[in-house]
FIPAGU-842475 format. One record per residue (C-alpha): x, y, z. Coordinates in Angstrom, 2 decimals. Example, Ala and Ser with C-alpha at 12.3 -4.5 7.8 and 13.67 -1.06 7.14 Angstrom:
2
{bamar {12.30, -4.50, 7.80}}
{bamar {13.67, -1.06, 7.14}}
***
This chain:
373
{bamar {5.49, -23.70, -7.51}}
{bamar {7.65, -20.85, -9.48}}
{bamar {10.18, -21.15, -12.11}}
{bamar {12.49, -18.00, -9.94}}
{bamar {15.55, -19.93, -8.14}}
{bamar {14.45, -21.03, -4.42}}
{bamar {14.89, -18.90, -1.51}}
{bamar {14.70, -18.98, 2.26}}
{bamar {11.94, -16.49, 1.84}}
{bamar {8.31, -17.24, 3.07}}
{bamar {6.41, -16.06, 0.74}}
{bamar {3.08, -16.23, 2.25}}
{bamar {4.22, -14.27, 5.29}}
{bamar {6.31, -10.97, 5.88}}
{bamar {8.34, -10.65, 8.51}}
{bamar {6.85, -7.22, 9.38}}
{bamar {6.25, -6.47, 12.95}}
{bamar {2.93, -5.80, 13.82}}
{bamar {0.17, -5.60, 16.76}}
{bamar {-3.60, -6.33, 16.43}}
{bamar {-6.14, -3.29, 16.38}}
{bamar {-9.04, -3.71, 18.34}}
{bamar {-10.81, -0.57, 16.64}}
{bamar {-12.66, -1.85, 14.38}}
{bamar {-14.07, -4.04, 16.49}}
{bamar {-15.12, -2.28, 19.22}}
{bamar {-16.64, 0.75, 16.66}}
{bamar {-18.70, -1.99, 15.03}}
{bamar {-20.33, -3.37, 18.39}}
{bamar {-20.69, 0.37, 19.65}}
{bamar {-22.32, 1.03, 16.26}}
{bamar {-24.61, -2.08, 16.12}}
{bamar {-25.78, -1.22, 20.00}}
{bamar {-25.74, 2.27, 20.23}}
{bamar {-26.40, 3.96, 16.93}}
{bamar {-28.62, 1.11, 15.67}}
{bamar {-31.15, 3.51, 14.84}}
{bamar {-29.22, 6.04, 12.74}}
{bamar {-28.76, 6.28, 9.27}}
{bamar {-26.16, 4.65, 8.43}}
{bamar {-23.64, 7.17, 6.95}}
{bamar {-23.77, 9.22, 10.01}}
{bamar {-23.53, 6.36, 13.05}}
{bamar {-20.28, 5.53, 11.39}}
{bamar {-19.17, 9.32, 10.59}}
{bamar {-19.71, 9.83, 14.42}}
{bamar {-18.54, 6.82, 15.67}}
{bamar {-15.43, 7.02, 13.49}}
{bamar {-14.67, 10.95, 14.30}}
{bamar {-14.23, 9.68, 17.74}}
{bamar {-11.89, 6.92, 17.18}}
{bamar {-7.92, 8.64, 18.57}}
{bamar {-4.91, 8.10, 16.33}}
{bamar {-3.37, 5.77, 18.64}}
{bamar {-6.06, 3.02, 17.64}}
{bamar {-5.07, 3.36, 13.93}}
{bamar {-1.44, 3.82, 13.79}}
{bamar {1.57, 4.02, 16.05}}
{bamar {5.49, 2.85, 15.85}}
{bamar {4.19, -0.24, 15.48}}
{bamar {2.19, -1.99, 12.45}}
{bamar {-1.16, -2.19, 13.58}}
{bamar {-3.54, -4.80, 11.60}}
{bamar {-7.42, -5.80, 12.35}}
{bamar {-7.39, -9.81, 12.76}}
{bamar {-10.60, -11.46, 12.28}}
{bamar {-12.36, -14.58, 11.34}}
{bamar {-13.59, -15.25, 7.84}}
{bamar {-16.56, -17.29, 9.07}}
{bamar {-17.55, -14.25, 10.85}}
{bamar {-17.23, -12.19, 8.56}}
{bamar {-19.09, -14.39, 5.99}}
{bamar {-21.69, -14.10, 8.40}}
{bamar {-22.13, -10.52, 7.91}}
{bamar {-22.38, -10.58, 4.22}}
{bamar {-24.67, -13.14, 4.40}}
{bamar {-26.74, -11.17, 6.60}}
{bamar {-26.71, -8.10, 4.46}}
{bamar {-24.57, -5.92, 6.23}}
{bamar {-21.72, -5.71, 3.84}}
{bamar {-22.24, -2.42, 2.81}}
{bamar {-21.92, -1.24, 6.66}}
{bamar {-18.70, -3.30, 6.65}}
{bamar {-17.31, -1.62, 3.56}}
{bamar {-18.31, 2.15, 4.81}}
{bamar {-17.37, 1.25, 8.13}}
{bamar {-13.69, 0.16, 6.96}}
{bamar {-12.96, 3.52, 4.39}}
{bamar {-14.01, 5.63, 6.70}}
{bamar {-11.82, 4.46, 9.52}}
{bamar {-8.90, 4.48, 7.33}}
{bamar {-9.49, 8.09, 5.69}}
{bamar {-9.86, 8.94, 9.49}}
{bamar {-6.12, 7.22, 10.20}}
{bamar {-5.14, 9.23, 7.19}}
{bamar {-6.63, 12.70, 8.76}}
{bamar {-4.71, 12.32, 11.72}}
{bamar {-1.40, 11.17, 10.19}}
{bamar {-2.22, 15.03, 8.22}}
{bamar {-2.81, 16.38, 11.48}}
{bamar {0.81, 14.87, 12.87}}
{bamar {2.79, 16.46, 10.15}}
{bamar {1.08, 19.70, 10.07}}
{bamar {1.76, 19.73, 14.02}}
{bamar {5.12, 19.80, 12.59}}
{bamar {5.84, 23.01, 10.48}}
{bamar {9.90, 22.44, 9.84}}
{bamar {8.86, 19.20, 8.29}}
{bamar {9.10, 19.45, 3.85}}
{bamar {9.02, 16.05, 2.68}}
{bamar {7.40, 13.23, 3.61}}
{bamar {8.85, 10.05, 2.86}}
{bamar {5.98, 7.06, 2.12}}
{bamar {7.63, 3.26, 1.84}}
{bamar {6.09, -0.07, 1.80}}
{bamar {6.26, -3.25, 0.11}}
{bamar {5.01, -3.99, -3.28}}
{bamar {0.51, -3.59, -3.85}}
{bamar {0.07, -1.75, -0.27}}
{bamar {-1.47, 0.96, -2.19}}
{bamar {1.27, 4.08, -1.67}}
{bamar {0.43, 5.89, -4.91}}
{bamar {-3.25, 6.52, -3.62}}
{bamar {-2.10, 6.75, 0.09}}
{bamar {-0.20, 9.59, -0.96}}
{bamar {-3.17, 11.14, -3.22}}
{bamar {-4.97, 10.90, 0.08}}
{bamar {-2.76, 12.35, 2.57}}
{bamar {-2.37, 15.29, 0.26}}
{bamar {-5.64, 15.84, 0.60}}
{bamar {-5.73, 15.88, 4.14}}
{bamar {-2.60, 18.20, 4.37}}
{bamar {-4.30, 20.33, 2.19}}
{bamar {-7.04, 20.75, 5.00}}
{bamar {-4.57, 22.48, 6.90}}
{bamar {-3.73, 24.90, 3.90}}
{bamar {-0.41, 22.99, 2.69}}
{bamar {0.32, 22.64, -0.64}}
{bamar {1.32, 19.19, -1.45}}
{bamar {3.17, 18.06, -4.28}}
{bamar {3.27, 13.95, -4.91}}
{bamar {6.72, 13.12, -6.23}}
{bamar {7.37, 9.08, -6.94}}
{bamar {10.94, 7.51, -6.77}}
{bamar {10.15, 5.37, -10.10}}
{bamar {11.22, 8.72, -11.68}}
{bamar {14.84, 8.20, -10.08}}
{bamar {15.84, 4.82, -11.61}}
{bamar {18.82, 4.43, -13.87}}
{bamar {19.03, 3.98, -17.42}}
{bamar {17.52, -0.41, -17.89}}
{bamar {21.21, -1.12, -18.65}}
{bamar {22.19, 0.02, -15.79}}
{bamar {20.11, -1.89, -13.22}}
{bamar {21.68, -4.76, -11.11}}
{bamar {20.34, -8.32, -12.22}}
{bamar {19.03, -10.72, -9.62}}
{bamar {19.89, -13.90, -9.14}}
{bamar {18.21, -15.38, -12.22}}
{bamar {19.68, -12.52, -13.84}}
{bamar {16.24, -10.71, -14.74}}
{bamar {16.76, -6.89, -13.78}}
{bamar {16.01, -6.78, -9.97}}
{bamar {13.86, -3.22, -9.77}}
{bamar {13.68, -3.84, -5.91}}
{bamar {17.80, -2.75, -5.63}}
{bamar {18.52, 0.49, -3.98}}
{bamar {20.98, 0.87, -6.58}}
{bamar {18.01, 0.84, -9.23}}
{bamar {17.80, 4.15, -8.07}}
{bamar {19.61, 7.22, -9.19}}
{bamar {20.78, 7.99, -5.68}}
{bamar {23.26, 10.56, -6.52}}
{bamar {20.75, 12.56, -8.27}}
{bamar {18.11, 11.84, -5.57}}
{bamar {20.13, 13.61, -2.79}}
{bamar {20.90, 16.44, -4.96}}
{bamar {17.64, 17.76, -5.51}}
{bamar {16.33, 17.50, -2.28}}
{bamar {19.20, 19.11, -0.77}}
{bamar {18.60, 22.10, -3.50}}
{bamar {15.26, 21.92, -3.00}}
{bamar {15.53, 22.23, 0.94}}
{bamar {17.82, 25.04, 0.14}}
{bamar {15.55, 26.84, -2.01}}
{bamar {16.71, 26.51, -5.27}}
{bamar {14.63, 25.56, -8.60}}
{bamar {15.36, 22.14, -10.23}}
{bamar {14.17, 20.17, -13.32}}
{bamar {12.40, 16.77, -11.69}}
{bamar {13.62, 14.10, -14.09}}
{bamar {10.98, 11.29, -16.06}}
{bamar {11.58, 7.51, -16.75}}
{bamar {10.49, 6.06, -19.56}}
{bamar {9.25, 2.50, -19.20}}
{bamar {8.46, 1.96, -22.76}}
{bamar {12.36, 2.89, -23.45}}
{bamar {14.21, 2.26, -20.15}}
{bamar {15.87, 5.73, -20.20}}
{bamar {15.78, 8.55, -17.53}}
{bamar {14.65, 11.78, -19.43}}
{bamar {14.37, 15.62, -18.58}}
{bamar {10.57, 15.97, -18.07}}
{bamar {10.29, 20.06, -18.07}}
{bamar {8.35, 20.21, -14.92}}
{bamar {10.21, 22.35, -12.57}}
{bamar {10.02, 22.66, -9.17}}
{bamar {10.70, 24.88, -6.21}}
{bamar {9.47, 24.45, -2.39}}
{bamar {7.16, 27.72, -1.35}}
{bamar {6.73, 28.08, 2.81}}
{bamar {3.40, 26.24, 2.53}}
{bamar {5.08, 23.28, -0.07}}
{bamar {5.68, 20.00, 1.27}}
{bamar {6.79, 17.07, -0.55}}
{bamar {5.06, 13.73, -0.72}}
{bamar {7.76, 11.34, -2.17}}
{bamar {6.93, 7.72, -2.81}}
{bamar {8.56, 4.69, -3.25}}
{bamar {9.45, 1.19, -1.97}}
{bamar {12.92, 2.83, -0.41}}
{bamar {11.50, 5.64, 0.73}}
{bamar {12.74, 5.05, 4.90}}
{bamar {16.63, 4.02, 3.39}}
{bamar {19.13, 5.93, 5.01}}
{bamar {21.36, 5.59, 1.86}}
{bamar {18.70, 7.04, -0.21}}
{bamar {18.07, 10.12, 1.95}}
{bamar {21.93, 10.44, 2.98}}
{bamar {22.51, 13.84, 4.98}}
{bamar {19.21, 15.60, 4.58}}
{bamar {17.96, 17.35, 7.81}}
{bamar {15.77, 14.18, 10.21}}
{bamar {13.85, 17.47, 11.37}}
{bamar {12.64, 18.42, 7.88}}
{bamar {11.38, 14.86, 7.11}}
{bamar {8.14, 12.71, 8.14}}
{bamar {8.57, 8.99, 7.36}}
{bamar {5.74, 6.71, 7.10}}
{bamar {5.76, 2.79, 6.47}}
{bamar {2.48, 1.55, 5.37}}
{bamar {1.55, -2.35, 4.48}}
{bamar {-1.80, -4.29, 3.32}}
{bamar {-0.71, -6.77, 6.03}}
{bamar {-3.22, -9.26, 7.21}}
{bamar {-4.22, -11.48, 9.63}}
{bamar {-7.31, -13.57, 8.63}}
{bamar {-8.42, -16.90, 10.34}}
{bamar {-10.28, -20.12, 8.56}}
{bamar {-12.71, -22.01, 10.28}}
{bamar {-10.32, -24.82, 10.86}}
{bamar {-8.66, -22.00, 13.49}}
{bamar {-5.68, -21.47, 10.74}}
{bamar {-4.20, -18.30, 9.26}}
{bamar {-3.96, -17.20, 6.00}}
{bamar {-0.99, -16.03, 4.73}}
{bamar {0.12, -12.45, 5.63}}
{bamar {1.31, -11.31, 1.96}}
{bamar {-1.79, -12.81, 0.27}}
{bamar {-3.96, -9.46, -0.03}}
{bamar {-0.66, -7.85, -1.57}}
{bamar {-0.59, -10.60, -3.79}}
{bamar {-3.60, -10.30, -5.27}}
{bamar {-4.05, -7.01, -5.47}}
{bamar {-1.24, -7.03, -7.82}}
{bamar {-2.05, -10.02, -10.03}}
{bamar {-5.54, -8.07, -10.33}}
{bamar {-4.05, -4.61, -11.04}}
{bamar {-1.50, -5.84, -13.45}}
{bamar {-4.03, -7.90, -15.58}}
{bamar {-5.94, -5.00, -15.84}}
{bamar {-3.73, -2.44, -16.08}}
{bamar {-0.43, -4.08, -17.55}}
{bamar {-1.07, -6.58, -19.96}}
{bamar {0.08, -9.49, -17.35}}
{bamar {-1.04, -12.76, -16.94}}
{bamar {-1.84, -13.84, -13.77}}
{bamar {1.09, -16.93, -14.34}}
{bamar {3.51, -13.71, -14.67}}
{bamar {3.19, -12.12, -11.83}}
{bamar {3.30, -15.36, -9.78}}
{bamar {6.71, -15.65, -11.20}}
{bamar {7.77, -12.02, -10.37}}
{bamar {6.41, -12.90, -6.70}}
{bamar {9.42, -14.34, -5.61}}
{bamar {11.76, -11.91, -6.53}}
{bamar {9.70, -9.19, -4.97}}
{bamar {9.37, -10.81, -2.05}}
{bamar {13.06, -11.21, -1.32}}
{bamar {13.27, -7.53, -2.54}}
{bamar {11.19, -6.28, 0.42}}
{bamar {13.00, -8.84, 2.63}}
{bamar {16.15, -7.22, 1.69}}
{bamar {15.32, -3.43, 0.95}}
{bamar {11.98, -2.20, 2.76}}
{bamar {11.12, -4.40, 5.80}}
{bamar {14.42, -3.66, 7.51}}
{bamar {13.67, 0.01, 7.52}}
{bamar {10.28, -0.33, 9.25}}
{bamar {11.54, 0.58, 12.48}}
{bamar {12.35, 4.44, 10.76}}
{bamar {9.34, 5.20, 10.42}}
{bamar {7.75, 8.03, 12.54}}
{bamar {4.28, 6.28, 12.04}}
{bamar {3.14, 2.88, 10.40}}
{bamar {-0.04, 2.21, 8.60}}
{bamar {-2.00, -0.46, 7.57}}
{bamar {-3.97, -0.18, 4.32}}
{bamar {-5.38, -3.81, 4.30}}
{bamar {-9.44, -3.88, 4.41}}
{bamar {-10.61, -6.93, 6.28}}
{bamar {-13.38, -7.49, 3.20}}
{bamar {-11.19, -6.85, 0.35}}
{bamar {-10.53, -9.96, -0.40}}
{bamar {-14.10, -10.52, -0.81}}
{bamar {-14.46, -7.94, -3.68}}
{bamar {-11.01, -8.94, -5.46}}
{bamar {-12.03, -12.54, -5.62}}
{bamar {-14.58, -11.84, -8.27}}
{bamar {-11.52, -10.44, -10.45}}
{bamar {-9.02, -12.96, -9.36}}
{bamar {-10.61, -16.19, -9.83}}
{bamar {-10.44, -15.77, -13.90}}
{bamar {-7.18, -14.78, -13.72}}
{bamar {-6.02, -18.18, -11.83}}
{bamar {-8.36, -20.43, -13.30}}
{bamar {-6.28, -19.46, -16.51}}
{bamar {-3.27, -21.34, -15.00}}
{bamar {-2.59, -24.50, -16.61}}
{bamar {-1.60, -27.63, -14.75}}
{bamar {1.86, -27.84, -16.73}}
{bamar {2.28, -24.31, -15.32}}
{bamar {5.38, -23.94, -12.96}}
{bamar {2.96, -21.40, -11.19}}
{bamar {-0.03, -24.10, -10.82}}
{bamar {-0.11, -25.44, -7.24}}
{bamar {0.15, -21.20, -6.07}}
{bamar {-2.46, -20.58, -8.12}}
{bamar {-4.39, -23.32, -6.90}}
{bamar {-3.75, -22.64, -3.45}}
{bamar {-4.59, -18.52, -3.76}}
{bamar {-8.26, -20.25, -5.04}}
{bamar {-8.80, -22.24, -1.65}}
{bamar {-8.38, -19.27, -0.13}}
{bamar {-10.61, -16.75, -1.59}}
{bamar {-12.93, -19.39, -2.41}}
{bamar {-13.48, -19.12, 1.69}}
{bamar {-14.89, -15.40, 0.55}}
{bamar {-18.08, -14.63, 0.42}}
{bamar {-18.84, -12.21, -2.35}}
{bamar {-18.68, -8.21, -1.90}}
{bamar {-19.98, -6.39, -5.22}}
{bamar {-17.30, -3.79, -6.38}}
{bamar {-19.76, -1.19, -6.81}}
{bamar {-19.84, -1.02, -2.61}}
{bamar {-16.62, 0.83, -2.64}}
{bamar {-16.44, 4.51, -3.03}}
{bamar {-15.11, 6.43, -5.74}}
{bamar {-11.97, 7.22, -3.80}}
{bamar {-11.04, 3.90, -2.17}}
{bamar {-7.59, 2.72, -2.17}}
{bamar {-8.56, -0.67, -3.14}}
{bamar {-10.08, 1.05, -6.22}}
{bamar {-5.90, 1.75, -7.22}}
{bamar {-6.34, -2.36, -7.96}}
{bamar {-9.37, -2.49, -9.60}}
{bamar {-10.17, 0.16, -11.48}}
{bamar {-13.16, 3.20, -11.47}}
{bamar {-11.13, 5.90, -9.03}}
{bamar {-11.88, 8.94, -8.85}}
{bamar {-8.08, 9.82, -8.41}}
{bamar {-5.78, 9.71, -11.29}}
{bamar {-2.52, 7.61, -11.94}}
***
């Protein structure tokens, strides 16, 4: 199945602790009851504003599971689009109140954003500042791939590729010392990698917190202790998000958990990276007993978790996808994954990509946002 040595890691399913949220649900039979005779946009704008935070997020992972055949249904009956509005707009509500929760908080300066690999932090974080800047904060979005060391530098794996997923890819030392300057008020030059070259470089953008400033720091170890050493718990909001799901066949199984992350990724770096979809199979592994090892651990930190998984998504990213692994060949190591990712989102109906709004997050994975990366 992949050419990476063998490990005790499923990689279909995380080991992430989560809890099912009834919310969608119940909005969508309140909507299709109650508000039938709306327009659309504002039944779920009204139904959504009155949807509490403990419904979207808590300590605890919380993930919508659902049937496929059910959800089939509704595409087939033409309600798609609902579905689709209906889903955004419950998650930019989770994200509005996750911006109300910090700002609740004034001492709080940097908030800390982990999850595992494809769970969409970069435009998470590009919409939480958004929502903090509701509250007149001024937001600044810094990402941890900035901290790693010099290629040479990084510790190999176990097949001896560079393993990006080590905290010790990171430039720790430097890490802590600019947030404890910048906590203390001082100025400091933010530092650049260079992927093309594999160095760390001076970038020239410097930075200093102002009283309405708050950091927005990204990055796959994001909730490690070692990373964030002695800096203040009081001055720091930690959030673990995931595009966990839980999505039941006809035949009453379960997909896999990690399939949506997968995807997303083999989409995204096709488009985006110059990677076949054989490629990222084979990175898959590795990644997978990264997070394992470096971000699931810390999910219990958090102050909130979030999941960023759409219950249609797969429907949309199935018309990109399927290219991608019909391009495996059977002498491929990666053949019988690919072939098994097609059985499942060949149990999709289809969702045109032109349903999702400008600023989606799924829109990080295929393309046409209106946010920049």
């Amino acid at each position: 199945m992949s050419n990476v040595t063998p490990t005790s890691v499923n990689l279909s399913r995380s080991s992430e602790k989560f809890e099912v949220n009834g919310a969608y649900l119940k909005v969508s039979e309140q909507m299709k009851e109650e508000l039938k005779h709306k327009p659309l946009d504002e039944a779920i704008q009204y139904l959504v504003g009155r949807v509490k935070g403990r419904f979207l997020f808590s300590k605890r992972l919380k993930t919508v599971c659902y049937s496929i055949g059910m959800m089939n249904n509704v595409i087939d009956r033409g309600d798609a689009e609902k579905m689709v509005g209906l889903s955004e707009a419950l998650q930019v509500r989770g994200i509005e109140l996750i911006g109300d929760a910090i700002a609740a908080r004034p001492q709080v300066k940097g908030v800390l954003i982990a999850g595992p690999s494809s769970s969409g932090k970069t435009t998470f974080s590009k919409k939480l500042s958004l929502a903090l800047q509701r509250h007149g904060l001024e937001p600044i979005c810094i990402s941890f791939d900035d901290y790693y060391v010099d290629r040479e530098l990084t510790p190999r794996d176990e097949a001896g590729d560079y393993d990006y997923e080590h905290i010790e890819a990171i430039n720790i030392a430097l890490f802590q010392q600019q947030i404890r300057q910048l906590l203390q008020g001082e100025e400091v030059e933010m530092p650049r990698y260079d992927f093309t070259t594999g160095k760390s470089l001076p970038s020239g953008r410097r930075l200093r917190l102002t009283p309405r400033t708050i950091l927005i720091m990204e990055g796959i170890h994001a909730l490690n202790p070692i990373l964030t050493g002695d800096a203040s718990a009081e001055h720091l909001f930690r959030i673990y998000i995931s595009g966990l799901t839980v999505a039941k066949t006809d035949d009453g199984t379960y997909t896999g958990t990690t399939d949506n992350r997968l995807i997303r990724r083999m989409v995204r770096d096709a488009q985006f990276r110059n990677t076949t979809a054989s490629e990222t199979l084979a990175r898959w592994p590795s990644v997978r007993r990264g997070e394992e090892r470096w971000i699931v651990p810390f999910q219990s930190q958090a102050d909130v978790n979030f999941c960023t998984a759409f219950q249609y998504e797969l429907g949309v990213l199935k018309m990109r996808a399927l290219p991608l692994l019909y391009n495996v060949r059977e002498d491929d190591p990666n053949y019988a994954e690919a072939q098994r990712l097609k059985w499942v989102l060949h149990r999709f109906h289809d969702i045109p990509v032109d349903f999702l709004p400008p600023q989606s997050l799924l829109r990080e994975f295929v393309g046409g946002s209106a946010f920049e990366y």
